[in-house]
N, C-alpha and C positions, 0 to 999 in steps of 0.2 A: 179658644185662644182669647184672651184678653187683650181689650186696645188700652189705648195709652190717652189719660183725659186730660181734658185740656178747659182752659178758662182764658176770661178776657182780663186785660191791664187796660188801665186808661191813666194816658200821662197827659198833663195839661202846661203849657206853653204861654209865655207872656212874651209878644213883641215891642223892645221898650224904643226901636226905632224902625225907619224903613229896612224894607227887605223884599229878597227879588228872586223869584224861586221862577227861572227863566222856562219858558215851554220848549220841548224837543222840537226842532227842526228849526226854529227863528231864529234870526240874520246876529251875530254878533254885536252888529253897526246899528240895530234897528229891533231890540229884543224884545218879546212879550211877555208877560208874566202870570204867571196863577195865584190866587187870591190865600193859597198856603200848599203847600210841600205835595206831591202826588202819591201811589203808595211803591213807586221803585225807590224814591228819593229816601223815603222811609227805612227801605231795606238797607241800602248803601248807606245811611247813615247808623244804623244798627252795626252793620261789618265794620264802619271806622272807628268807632267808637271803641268797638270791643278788638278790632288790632293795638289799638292805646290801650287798652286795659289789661290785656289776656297776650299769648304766646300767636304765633302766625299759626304755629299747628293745632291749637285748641278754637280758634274761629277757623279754620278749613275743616276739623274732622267734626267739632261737635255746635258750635254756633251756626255754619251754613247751613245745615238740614232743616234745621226748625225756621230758621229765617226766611229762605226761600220760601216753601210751602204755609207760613203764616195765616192766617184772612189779616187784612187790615184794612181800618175804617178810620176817615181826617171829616170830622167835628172841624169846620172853618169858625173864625172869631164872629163876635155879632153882626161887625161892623166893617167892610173892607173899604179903604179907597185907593181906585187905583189912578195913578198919573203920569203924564208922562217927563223923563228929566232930559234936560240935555248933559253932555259931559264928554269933556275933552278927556282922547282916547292918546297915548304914544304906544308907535309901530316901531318894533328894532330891523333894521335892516343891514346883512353884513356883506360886506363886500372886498373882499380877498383880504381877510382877517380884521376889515377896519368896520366899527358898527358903527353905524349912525340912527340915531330917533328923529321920526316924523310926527305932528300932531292932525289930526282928526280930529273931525264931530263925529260921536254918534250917540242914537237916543234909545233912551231904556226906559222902560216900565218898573214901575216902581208902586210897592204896596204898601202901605199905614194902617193897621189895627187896633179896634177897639173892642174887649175882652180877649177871653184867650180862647187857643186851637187847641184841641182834645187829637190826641191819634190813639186809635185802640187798636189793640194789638192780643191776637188769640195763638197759644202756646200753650204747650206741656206742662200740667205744673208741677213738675221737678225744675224747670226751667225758670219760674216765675220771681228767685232772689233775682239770676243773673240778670233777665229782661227787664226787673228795675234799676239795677245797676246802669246798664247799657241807656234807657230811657232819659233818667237823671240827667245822665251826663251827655245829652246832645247839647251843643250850647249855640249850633246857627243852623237855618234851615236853606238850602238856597248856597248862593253863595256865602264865603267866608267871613264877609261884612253884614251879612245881614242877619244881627245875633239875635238869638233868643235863650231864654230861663226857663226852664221845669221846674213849675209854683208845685206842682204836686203829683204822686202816681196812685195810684187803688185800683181795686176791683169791680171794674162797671163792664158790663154789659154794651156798647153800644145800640141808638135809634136811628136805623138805617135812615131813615127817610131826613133826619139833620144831618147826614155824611152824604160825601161825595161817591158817586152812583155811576159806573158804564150808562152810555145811554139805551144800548141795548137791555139791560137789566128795568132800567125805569120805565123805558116804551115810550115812545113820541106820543100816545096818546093820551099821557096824563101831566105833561109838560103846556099847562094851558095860561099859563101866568111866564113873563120876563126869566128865566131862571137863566145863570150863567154858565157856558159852557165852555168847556178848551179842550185841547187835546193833552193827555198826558202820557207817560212810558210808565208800561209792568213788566215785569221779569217774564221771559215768553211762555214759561209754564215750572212747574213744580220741580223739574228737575232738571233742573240750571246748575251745573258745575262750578266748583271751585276755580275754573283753568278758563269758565267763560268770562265770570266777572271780574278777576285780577287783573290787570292790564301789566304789572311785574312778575305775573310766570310766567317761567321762561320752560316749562312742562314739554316738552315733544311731544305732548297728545294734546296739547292746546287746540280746541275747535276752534274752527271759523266762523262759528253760526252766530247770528247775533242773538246775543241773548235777552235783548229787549221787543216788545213789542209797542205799539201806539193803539191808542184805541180815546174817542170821546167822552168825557167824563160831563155831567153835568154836578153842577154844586150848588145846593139848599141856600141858593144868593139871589136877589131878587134884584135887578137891576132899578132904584128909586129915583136916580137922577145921573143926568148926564152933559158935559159938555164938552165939545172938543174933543181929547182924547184923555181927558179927566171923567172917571165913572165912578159912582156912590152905590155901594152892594151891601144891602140890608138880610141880615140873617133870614128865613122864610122856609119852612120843614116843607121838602116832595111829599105831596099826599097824590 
């Protein structure tokens, strides 16, 4: 029986302002951030993408399969810094039909790049027009203000050791230098449903189960300077 081969895309990313790719589980009021995109945000950006591009039933029957089950590797930019903003938040509140807004502080993490973020991306290649397609046209990482450009897509290979790595995978004992770490969400394994990740089926077999999981990521960032809760993360390859 013959398998089905497969090859790597590397798409490259230019951040022309701030952006805030938030970590799962932190405060709305008081958010964290990662130094660039994790690899569920990658997938879910893959599926939006190609719901704008393509039919609802051509991302459910032929784009989830291969998206799901992917590897994928994020190439952070040379240079990250992160800091923190303040910024006034409005709450809607309704009360027997009348809304009123409230204003808030609350403070967010916020990241500035210098060069760009590589995500590569390993798929079928009969697949490989569509997944430049879908690459192209990401145009924010993070939240919807925090835009970014695809300077370019090709055929690379990623170097694990400059991508962000489970820290299970790296082993604490070769983590002997500053490296930066957070926690990020993956899809909880290869066969994650169309009915898990839609939050608009409305399917009578929709599972419960969550379809995410969390796990420690460490990132090829070397922590060079730090103040306050303003931090300067210099590119640096896991060996």
């Amino acid at each position: 029986m013959s398998t089905t081969q497969s090859s790597w895309l590397a798409a490259e990313y230019h951040f022309p302002a701030t952006y805030s790719c938030r970590l799962p589980c932190s405060s709305m009021s008081s958010a964290l951030v990662s130094p660039a995109p994790g690899p569920v945000t990658v997938r879910l950006a893959l599926l939006r993408v190609g719901l704008e591009f393509f039919s609802r039933e051509v991302v459910r029957d032929t784009l989830v399969p291969w998206i799901r089950a992917a590897s994928i590797f994020v190439r952070p930019p040379e240079r990250v810094a992160l800091s923190e903003q303040v910024l006034r938040a409005y709450k809607a509140d309704e009360d027997e039909g009348h809304v009123s807004f409230g204003e808030s502080v609350i403070y967010r993490e916020m990241a500035h790049a210098e060069g760009t973020m590589t995500v590569y991306l390993e798929l079928p290649l009969e697949e490989h027009e569509t997944g430049k397609i879908l690459l192209r046209n990401i145009g924010y990482w993070g939240q919807a203000d925090s835009f970014a450009t695809c300077v370019d897509v090709y055929e690379q290979a990623p170097l694990k050791q400059e991508c962000a790595q489970p820290l299970r995978v790296v082993g604490e004992q070769n983590l002997l230098h500053p490296f930066f770490s957070c926690i990020l969400s993956e899809f909880r394994d290869s066969g994650v449903t169309w009915q898990e990740v839609v939050p608009f089926d409305e399917s009578p077999t929709r599972s419960t189960r969550n379809p995410l999981k969390l796990e420690v990521y460490v990132w090829p960032l070397q922590v060079v300077r730090q103040s306050g809760r303003n931090t300067l993360l210099v590119q640096s390859p896991i060996l």
